[in-house]
LOSE-400635 format. One record per residue (C-alpha): z, x, y; residue in one letter. Coordinates in nm, 4 decimals, padded with zeros to 6 digits. Layout:
N
{{Z, X, Y}, 'A'}
...
//
This chain:
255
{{03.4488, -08.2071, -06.2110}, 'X'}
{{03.7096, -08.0506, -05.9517}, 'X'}
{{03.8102, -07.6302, -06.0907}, 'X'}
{{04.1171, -07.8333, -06.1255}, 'X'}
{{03.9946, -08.0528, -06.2995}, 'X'}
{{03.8479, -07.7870, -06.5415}, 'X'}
{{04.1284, -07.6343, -06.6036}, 'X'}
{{04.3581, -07.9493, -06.6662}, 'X'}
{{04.1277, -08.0356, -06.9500}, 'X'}
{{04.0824, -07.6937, -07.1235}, 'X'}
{{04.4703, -07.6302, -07.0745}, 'X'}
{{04.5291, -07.9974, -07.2830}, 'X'}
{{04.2706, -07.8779, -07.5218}, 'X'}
{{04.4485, -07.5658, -07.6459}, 'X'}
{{04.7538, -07.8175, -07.7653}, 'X'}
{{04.6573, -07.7606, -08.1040}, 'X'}
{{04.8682, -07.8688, -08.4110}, 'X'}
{{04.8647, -07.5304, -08.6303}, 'X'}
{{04.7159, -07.2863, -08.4186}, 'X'}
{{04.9526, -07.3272, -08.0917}, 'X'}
{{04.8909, -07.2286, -07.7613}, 'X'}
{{05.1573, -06.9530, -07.6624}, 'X'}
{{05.2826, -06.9027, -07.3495}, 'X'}
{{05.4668, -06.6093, -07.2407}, 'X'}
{{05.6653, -06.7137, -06.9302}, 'X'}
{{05.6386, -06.5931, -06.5909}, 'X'}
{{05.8346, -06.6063, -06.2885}, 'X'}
{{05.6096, -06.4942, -05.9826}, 'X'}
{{05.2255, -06.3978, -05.9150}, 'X'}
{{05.2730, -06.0243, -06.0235}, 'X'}
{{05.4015, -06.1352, -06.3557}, 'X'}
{{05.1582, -06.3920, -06.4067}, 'X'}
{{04.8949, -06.1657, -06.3517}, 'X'}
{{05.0065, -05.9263, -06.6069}, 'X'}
{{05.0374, -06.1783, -06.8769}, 'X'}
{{04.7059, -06.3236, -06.7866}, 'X'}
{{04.5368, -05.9511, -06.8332}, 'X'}
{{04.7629, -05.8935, -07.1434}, 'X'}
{{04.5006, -06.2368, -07.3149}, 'X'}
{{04.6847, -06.5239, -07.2165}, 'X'}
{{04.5205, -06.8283, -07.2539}, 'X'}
{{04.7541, -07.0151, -06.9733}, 'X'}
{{05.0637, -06.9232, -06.7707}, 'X'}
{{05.4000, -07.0694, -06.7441}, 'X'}
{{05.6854, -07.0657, -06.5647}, 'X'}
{{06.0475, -07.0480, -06.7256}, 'X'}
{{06.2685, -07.1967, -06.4328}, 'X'}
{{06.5529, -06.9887, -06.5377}, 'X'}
{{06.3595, -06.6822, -06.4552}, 'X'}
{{06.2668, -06.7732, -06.1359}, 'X'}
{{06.5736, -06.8370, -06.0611}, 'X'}
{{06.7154, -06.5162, -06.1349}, 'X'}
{{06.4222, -06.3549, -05.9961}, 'X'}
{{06.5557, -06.4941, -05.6551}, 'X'}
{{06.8919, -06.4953, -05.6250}, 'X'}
{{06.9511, -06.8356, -05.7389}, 'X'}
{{07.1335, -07.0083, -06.0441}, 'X'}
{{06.9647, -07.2585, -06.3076}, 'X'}
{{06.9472, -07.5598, -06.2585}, 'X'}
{{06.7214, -07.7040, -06.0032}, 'X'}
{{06.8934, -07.4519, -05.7473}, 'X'}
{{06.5978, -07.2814, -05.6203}, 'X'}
{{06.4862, -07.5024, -05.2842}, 'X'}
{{06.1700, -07.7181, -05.3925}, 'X'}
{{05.9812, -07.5614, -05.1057}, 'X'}
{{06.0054, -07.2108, -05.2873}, 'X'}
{{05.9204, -07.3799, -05.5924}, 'X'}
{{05.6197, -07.5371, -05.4249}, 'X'}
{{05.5049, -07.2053, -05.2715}, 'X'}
{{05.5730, -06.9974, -05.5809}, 'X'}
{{05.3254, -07.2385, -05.7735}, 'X'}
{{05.0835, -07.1438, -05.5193}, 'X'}
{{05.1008, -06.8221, -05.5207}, 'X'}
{{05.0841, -06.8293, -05.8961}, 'X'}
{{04.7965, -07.0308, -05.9341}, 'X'}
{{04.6226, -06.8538, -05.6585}, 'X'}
{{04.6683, -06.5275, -05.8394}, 'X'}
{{04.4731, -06.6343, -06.1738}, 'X'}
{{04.1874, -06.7909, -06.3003}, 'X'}
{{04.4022, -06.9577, -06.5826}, 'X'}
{{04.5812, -07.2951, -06.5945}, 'X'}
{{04.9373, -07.3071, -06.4776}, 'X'}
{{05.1962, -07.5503, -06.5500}, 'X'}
{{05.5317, -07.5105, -06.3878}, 'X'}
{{05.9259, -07.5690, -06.5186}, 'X'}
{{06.0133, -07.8632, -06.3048}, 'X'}
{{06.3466, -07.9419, -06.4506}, 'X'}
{{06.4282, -08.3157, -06.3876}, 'X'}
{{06.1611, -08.3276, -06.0807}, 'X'}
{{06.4069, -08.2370, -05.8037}, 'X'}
{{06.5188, -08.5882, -05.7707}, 'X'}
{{06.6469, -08.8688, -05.9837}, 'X'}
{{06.4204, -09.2228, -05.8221}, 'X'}
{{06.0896, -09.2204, -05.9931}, 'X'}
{{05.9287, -09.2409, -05.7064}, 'X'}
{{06.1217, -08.9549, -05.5589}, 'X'}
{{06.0272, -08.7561, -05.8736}, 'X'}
{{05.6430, -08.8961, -05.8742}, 'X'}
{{05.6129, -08.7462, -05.5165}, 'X'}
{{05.7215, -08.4402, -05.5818}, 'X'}
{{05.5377, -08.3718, -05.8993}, 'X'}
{{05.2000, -08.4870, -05.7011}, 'X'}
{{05.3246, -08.2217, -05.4299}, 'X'}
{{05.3263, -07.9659, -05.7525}, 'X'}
{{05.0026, -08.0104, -05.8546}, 'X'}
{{04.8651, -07.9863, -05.4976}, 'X'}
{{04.9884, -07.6687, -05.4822}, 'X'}
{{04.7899, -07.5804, -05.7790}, 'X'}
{{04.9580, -07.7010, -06.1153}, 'X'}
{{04.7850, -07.8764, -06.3741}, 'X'}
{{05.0912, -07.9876, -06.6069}, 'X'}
{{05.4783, -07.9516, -06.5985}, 'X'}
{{05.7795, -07.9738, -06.8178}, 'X'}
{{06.0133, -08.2612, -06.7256}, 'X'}
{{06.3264, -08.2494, -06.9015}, 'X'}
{{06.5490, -08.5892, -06.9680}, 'X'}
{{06.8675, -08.3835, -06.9174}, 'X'}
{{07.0656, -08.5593, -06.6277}, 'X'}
{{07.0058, -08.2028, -06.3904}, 'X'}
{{07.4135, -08.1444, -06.2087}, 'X'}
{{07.5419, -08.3867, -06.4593}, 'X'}
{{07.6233, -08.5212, -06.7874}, 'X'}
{{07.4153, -08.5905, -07.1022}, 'X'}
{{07.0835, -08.7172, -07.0717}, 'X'}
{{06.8925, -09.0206, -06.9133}, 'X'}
{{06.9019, -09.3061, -07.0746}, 'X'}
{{06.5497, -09.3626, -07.2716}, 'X'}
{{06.4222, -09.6379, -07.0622}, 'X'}
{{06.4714, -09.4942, -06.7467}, 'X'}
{{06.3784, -09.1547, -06.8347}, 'X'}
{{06.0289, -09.3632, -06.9432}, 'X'}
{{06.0154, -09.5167, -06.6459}, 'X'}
{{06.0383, -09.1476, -06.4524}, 'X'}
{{05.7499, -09.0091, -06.6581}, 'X'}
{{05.5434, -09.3380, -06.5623}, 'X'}
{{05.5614, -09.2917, -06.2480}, 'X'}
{{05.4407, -08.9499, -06.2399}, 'X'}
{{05.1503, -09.0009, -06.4599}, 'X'}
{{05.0689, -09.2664, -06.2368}, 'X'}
{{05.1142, -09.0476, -05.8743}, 'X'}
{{04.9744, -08.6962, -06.0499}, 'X'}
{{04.5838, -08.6634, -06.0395}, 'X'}
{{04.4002, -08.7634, -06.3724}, 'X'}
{{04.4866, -08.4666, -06.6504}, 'X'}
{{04.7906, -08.3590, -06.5391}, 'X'}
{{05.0049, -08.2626, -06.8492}, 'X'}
{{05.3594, -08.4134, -06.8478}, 'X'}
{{05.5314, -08.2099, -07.0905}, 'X'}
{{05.8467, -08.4340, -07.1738}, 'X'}
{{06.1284, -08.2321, -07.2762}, 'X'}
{{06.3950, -08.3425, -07.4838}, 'X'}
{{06.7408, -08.1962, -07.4452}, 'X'}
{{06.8453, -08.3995, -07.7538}, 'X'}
{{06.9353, -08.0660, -07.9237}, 'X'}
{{07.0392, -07.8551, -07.7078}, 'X'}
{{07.4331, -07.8465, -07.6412}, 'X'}
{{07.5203, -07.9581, -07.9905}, 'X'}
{{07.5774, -07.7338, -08.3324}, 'X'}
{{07.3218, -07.6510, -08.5112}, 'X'}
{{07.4642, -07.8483, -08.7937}, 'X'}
{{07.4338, -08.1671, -08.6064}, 'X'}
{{07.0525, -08.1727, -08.5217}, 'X'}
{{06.9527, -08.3360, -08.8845}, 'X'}
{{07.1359, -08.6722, -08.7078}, 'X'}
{{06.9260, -08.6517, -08.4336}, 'X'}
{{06.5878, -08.6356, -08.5347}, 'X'}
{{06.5632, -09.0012, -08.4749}, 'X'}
{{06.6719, -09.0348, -08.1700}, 'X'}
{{06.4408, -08.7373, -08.0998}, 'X'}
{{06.1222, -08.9330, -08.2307}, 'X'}
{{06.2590, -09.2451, -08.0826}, 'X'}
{{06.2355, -09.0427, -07.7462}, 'X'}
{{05.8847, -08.8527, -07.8431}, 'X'}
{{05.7200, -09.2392, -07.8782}, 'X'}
{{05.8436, -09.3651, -07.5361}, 'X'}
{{05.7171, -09.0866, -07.3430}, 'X'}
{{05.4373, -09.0931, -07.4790}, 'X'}
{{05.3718, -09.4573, -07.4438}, 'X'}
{{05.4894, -09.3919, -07.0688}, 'X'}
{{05.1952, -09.1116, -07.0425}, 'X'}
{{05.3212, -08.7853, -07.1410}, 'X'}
{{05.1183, -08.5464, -07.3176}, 'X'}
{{05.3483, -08.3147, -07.4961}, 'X'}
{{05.6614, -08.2787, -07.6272}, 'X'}
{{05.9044, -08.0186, -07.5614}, 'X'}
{{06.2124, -07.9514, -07.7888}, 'X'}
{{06.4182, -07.6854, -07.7213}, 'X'}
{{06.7118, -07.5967, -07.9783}, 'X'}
{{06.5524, -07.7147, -08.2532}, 'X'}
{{06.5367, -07.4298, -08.4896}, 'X'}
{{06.5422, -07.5365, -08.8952}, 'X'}
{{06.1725, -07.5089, -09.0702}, 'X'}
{{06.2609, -07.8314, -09.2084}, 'X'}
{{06.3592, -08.0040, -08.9025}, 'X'}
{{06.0702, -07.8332, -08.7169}, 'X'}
{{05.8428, -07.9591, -08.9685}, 'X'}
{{05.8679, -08.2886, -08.9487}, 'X'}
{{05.9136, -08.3078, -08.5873}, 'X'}
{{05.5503, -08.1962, -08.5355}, 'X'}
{{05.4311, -08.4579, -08.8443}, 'X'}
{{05.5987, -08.7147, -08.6882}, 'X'}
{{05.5808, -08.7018, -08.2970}, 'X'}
{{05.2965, -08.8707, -08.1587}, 'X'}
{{05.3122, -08.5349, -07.8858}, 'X'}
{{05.1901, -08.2493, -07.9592}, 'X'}
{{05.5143, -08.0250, -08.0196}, 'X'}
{{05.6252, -07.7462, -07.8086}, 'X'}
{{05.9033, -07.4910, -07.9872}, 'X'}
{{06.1233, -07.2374, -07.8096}, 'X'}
{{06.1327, -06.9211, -07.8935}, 'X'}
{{06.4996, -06.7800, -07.9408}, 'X'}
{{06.5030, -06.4418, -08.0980}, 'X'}
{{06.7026, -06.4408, -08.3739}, 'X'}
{{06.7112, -06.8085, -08.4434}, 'X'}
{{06.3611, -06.9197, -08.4685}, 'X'}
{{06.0839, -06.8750, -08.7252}, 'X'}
{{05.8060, -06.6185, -08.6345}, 'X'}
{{05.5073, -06.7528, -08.4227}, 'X'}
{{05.3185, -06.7644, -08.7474}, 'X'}
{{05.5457, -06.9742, -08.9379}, 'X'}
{{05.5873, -07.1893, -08.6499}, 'X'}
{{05.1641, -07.2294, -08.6328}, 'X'}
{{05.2296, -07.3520, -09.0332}, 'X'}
{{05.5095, -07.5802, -08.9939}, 'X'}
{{05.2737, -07.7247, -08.7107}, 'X'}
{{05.3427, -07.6340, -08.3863}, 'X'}
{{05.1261, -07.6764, -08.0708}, 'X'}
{{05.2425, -07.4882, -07.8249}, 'X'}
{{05.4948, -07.2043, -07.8182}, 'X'}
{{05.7118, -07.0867, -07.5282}, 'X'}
{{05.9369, -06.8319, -07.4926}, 'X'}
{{06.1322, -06.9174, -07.1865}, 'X'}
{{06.3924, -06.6328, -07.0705}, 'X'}
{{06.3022, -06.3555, -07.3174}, 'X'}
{{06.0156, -06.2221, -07.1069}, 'X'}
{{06.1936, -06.1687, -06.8304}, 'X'}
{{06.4761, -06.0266, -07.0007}, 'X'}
{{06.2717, -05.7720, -07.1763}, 'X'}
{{06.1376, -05.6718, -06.8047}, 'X'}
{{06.4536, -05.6029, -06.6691}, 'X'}
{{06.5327, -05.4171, -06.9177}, 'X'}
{{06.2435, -05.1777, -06.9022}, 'X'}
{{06.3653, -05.1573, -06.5273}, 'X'}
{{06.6930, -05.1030, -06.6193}, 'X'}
{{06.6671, -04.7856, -06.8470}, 'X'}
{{06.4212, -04.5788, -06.6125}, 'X'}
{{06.6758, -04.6479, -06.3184}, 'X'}
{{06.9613, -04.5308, -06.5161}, 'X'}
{{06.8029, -04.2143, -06.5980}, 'X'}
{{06.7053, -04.1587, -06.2514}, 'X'}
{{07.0508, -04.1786, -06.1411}, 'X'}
{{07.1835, -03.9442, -06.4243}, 'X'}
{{06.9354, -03.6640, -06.2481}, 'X'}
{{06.7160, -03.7482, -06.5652}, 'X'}
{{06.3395, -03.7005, -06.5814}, 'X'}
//
């Protein structure tokens, strides 16, 4: 088996219902390589952070050629598995989106997130055709790559709303994963309850967001049955602000 290969099949193997794989995300090869020496297990991108990283806004602004060579970098920078934020794929065909995922994991990625939120537009794809997208990148990707099928179900709506959407949620979870995904990825879902019996339920293993303030701690989220655990812009928030306070002392005359 390929190195690749190797690490596509330990990175699915640490999807673990209970004792969840946590990934602290990243934005560039210097801050993958400090998360990878701080005991990460795998590293992640959070596409919002590499976007402000850069220059660029959210939202599948950041060219797809920087995207492509960033992945490189990353995954040429440590030993670990990386899977990359792909947004909606950088296209909206499937085959458009198959090619460029299989250009993503030649440039060293072993899984993705692929989100069903329509990316410069309005709600989300409808559930066939969003099917139909992860299909045909499970089918252009190289054996083990992990299609992590987000949900934006959740997002953009009141908390108070999400108890009417668990269905279509799960309705969602069982067509991507008949379509070839290997995880599921809901972010905005926050309740115990809800978060409960989204893992029992989902045929994916579940991937949770963290959102301070809003979300149980990692170890209640391992109990309720979580498999994976992100934590999207929060690392990269917390580094600029470490940047942030030295520089303003320095420029008070401080230190």
């Amino acid at each position: 088996m390929s190195v690749w290969g190797e690490k596509a099949r330990a990175f699915a193997a640490l999807h673990r219902r209970g004792d969840p794989l946590i990934l602290f995300n990243i934005w560039d090869a210097g801050s993958a390589r400090i998360v990878a020496a701080a005991g990460a297990r795998a590293i992640a991108t959070g596409s919002w952070s590499v976007a402000e990283a850069n220059g660029y806004g959210d939202g599948e602004q950041v060219p797809i050629d920087f995207v492509l060579g960033n992945t490189a970098r990353i995954a040429n920078a440590v030993e670990l598995p990386v899977t990359i934020d792909f947004e909606g794929g950088y296209a909206e065909a499937p085959d458009d989106v198959a090619a460029n995922v299989a250009a993503l994991a030649a440039a060293g990625a072993i899984g993705c997130n692929f989100e069903d939120r329509i990316v410069g537009g309005d709600g989300l794809h409808a559930l066939a055709r969003q099917a139909e997208r992860i299909a045909a990148i499970v089918a252009a990707a190289p054996d083990g790559f992990f299609v992590n099928a987000r949900t934006d179900v959740f997002l953009s709506v009141a908390h108070v709303e999400h108890p009417s959407r668990m269905d279509e949620a799960l309705e969602r979870a069982q067509a991507y994963a008949d379509a070839g995904a290997k995880g599921l990825f809901v972010p905005g879902l926050s309740d115990e309850r809800l978060i409960e019996r989204m893992c029992a339920e989902s045929p994916l293993p579940v991937n949770i967001m963290v959102w301070p303030g809003t979300t149980p701690p990692l170890g209640r989220l391992a109990e309720l049955g979580a498999a994976r655990i992100s934590h999207a812009g929060a690392p990269w928030r917390v580094a600029m602000q470490a940047l942030a306070e030295p520089a303003a002392a320095a420029h008070r005359g401080e230190g």
